[in-house]
C-alpha positions in Angstrom: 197.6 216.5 28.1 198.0 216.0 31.6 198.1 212.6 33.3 195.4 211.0 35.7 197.5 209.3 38.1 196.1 205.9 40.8 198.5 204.2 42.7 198.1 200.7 43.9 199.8 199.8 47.1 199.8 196.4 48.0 201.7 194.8 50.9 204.4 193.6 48.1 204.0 195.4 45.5 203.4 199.4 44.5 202.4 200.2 41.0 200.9 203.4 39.0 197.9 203.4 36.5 198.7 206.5 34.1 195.6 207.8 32.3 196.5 210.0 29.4 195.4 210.7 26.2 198.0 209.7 23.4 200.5 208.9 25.5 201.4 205.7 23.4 203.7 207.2 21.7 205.4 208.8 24.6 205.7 205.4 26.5 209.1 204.4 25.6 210.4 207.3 27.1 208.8 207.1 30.4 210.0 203.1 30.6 213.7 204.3 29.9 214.4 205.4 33.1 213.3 202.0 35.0 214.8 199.8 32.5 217.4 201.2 30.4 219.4 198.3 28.3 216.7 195.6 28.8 215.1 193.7 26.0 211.6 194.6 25.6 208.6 191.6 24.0 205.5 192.9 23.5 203.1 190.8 23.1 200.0 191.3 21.1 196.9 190.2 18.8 197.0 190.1 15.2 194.5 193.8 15.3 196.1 195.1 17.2 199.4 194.8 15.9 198.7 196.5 12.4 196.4 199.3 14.1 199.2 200.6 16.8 202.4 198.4 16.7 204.4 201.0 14.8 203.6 203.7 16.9 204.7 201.8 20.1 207.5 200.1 18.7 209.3 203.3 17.2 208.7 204.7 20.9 210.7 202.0 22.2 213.6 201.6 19.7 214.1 205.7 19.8 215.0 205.4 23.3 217.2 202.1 23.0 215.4 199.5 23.6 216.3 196.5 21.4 211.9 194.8 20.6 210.7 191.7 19.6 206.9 191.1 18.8 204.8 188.0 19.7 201.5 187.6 17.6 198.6 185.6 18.7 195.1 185.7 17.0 192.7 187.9 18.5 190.0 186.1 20.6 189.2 184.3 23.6 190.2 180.8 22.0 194.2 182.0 21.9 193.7 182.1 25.7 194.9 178.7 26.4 197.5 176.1 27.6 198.1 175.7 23.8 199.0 179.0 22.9 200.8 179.6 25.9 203.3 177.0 25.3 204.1 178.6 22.0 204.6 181.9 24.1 207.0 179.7 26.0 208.9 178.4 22.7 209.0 182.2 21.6 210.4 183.5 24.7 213.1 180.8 25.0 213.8 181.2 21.2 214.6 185.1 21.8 216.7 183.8 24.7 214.6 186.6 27.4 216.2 186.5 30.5 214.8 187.8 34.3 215.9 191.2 33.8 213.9 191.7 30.5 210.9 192.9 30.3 207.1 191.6 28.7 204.8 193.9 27.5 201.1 193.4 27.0 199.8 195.7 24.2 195.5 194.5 23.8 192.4 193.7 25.1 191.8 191.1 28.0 192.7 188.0 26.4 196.2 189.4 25.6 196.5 191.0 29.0 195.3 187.7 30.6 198.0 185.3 28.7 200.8 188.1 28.9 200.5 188.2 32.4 200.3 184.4 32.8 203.6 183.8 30.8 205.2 187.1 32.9 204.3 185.1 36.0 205.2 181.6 35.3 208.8 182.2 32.6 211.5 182.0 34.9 209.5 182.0 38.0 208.4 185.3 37.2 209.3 188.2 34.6 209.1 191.9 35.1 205.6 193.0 32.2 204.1 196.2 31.4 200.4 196.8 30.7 198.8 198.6 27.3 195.4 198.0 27.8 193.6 198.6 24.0 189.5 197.5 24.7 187.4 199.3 27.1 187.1 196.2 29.1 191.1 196.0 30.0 191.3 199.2 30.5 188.5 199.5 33.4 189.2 195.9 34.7 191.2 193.0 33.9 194.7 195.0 33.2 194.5 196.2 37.2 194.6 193.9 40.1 197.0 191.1 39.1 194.8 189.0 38.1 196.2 186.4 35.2 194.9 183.5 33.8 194.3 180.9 30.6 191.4 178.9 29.9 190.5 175.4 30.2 187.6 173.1 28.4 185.9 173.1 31.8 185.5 176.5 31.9 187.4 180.1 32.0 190.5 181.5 33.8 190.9 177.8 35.7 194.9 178.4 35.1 195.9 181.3 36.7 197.7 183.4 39.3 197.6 186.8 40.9 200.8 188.5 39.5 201.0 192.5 39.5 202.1 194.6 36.5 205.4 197.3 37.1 202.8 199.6 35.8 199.6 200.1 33.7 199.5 202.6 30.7 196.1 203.9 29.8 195.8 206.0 25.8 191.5 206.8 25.8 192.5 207.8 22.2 192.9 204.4 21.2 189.4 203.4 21.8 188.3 205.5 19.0 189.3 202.4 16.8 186.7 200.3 18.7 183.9 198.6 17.0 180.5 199.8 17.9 179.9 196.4 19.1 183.1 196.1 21.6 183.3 199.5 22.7 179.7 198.1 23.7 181.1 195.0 25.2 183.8 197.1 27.3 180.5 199.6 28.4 179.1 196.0 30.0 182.1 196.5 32.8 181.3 200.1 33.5 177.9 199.4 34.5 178.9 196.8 36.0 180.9 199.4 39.0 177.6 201.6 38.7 175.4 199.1 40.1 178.0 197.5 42.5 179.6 200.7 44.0 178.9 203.9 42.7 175.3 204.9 40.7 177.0 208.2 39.5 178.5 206.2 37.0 175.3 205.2 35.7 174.1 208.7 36.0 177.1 209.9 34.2 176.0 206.9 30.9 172.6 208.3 30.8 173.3 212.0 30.6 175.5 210.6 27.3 173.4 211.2 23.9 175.2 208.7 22.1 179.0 206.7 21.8 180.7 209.7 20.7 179.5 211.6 24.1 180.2 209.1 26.5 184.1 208.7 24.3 184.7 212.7 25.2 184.5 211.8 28.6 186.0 208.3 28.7 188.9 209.5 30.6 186.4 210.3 33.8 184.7 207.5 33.5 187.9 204.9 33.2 189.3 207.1 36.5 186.0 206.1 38.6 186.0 202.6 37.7 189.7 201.9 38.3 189.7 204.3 41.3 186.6 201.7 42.7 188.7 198.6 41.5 191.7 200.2 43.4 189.9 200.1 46.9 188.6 196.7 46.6 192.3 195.3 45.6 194.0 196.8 48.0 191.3 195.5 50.5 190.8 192.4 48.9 194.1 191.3 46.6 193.4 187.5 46.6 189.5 187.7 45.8 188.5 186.5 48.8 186.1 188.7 50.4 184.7 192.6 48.5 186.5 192.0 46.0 184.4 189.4 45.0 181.7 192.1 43.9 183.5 192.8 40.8 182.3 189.5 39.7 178.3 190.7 39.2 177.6 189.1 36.8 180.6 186.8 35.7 179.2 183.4 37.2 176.7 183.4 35.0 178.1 185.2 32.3 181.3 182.7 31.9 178.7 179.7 31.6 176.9 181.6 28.7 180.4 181.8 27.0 180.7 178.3 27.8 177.7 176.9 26.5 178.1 178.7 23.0 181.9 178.0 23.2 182.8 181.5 23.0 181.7 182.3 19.5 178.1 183.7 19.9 178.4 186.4 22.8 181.6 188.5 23.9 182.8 188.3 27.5 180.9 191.9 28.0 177.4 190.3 26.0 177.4 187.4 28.3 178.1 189.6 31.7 175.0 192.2 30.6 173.0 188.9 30.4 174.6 188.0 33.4 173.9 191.2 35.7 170.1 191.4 33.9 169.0 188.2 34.5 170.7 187.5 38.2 168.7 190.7 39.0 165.4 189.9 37.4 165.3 187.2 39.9 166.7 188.6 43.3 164.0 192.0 42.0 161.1 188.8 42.4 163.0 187.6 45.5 162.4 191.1 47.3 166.5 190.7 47.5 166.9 193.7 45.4 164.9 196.9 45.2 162.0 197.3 43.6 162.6 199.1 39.5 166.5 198.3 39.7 166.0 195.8 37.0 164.2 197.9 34.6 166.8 200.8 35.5 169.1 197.8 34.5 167.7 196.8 31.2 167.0 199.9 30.4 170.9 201.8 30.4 172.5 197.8 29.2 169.8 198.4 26.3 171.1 202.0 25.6 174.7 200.8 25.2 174.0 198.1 23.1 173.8 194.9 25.5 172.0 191.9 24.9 170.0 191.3 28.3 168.4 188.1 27.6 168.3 184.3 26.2 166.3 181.9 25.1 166.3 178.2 24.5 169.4 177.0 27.2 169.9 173.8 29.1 170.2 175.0 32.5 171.3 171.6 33.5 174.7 172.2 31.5 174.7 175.9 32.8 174.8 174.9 36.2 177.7 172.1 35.9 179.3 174.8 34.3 178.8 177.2 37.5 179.6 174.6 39.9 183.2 174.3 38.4 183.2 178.1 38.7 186.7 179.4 40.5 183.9 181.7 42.6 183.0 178.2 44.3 183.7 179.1 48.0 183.8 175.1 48.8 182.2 172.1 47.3 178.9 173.1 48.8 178.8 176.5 47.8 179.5 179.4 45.5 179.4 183.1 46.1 176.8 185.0 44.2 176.9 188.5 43.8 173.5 190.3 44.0 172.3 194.3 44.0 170.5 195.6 46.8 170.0 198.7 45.0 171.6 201.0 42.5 175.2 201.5 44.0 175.2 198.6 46.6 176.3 195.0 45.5 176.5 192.3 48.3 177.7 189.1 48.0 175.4 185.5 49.2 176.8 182.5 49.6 174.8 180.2 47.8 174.6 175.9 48.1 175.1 174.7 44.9 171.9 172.7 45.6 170.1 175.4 45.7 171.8 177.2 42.6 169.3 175.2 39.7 166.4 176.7 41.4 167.6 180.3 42.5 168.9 180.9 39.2 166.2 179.1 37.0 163.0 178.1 38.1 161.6 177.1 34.9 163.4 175.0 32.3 164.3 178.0 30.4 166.1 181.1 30.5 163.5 183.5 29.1 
């Protein structure tokens, strides 16, 4: 199988994506060359570790590298200062020095903590990237972003912190739930509607999961290929690249408010994009039939798109301490214009309540 190469290239820092199918088990080879002798920790979620750990780990120890594994519980509530601090304790323990090397093998939350205790151990530790969900592998694993939680709200800890490089297996989303291969489908529309509507045109030419998995390679190459431009624009998230965000201010209140248990990160970003758009469709902000286009391809994949019964009072103290806050008086909202085209509006937080809900419920 050949491999589907990106290459970021930032003003410090160069590093590959590698899209291939099964080339888990091929990964300790290619690492050999960059870091023969080092001590390797993978770290990983509980799910993960019995469905590929094996497989990974007898790729590294066949071509000399001496592994340890670090095993959290899968879920956003492992992302936190809690559970970082035992990272800490197991990293110290093990005695990893700056030369070794950390090595993120799951979804988002692992990539997110990984990369957090890569940046801050030692001032900063060499890690790897083994993106397993849909989700990482279209987003969160590329760009440097890393971060933990906080009760205030998500990713408040964090730092912009680059992996050596990013390792991409398609075959290993075949183990994926209906319901987060859905959730990681939330992110791919997500680039459709921002930046390119072939995307979405590719989704509904798909009869079902097992179409749309034949092709996932394609579709993760567009959508990191779109996240590429926009870091190497944008690395610090302070201007385009602030469109990957459709959908995230309100989505990270929704996880909020039901303290992550009722909705997944990709539930509460469908809700997110659907609902901001319902409202800037009514505003004449966004073209007319977008949001029923909208609804209509989130439906197909499985996304929720709506909820009912929600303070907005708490959902908007929960926005205002959003990390998209551009200053105390404003945050940046992302909006569509139409299919393809996101722009970004800087809103007063004033004004938020009553842009976002103008009745007392989300409907």
């Amino acid at each position: 199988m050949n491999t589907i190469s990106i290459n970021i290239n930032l003003k410090k820092k160069q590093y590959k994506i590698c899209i291939e199918r099964g080339i888990l088990n091929s990964i300790g080879k290619k690492l050999r060359q960059f870091y023969e002798g080092r001590t390797l920790v993978v770290i990983t979620d509980k799910n993960v570790e019995k469905l590929y750990m094996e497989e990974l780990k007898q790729s590294f120890l066949d071509n000399g590298f001496k592994v340890n594994i670090i095993s959290i519980e899968p879920g956003e509530k492992s992302k936190s200062l809690d559970m970082l601090k035992k990272i800490y304790e197991n990293l110290c323990e093990l005695k990893i020095k700056r030369k070794d090397v950390i090595v993120s093998l799951g979804g988002g939350v692992v990539g997110d903590l990984a990369g957090f205790a890569a940046a801050t151990y030692l001032r900063g530790i060499s890690y790897v990237q083994i993106p397993t969900s849909l989700l990482a592998q279209v987003d969160s694993s590329i760009g440097g972003k890393v971060a933990v939680d906080l009760p205030w709200g998500k990713n408040l800890v964090g730092n912009f912190y680059h992996p050596d490089v990013v390792f991409i297996d398609p075959e290993v989303l075949k183990t994926l739930s209906d319901r987060f291969f859905s959730d990681g489908m939330a992110e791919v529309i997500k680039y459709g509607f921002i930046k390119d509507k072939t995307i979405l045109e590719d989704l509904n030419s798909y009869k079902n999961k097992e179409e749309a998995l034949n092709s996932i390679e394609y579709i993760i190459y567009k959508c990191c290929s779109i996240k590429k431009q926009l870091v190497e624009e944008d690395e610090k998230d302070l201007g385009n690249r602030m469109l990957l965000n459709f959908g995230h201010t309100l989505g990270h209140a929704i996880e909020r408010y039901y303290n992550y248990s009722k909705y997944s990160h990709g539930e509460a970003v469908s809700i997110g994009m659907a609902y901001i758009t319902g409202r800037t469709e009514e505003l004449s902000i966004t073209k007319k039939g977008t949001y029923s286009y909208m609804v209509n391809i989130l439906k197909k994949y499985g996304l929720p798109v709506y909820i009912e019964d929600v303070d907005k009072n708490v959902l908007v103290e929960s926005i205002a301490l959003d990390k998209k806050s551009s200053d105390k008086n404003g945050i940046n909202l992302i909006m569509i214009e139409e299919t393809g085209k996101g722009e970004i509006r800087n809103t007063k937080l004033s004004e938020v309540a009553n842009f976002l809900f103008p009745e007392n419920l989300i409907k």
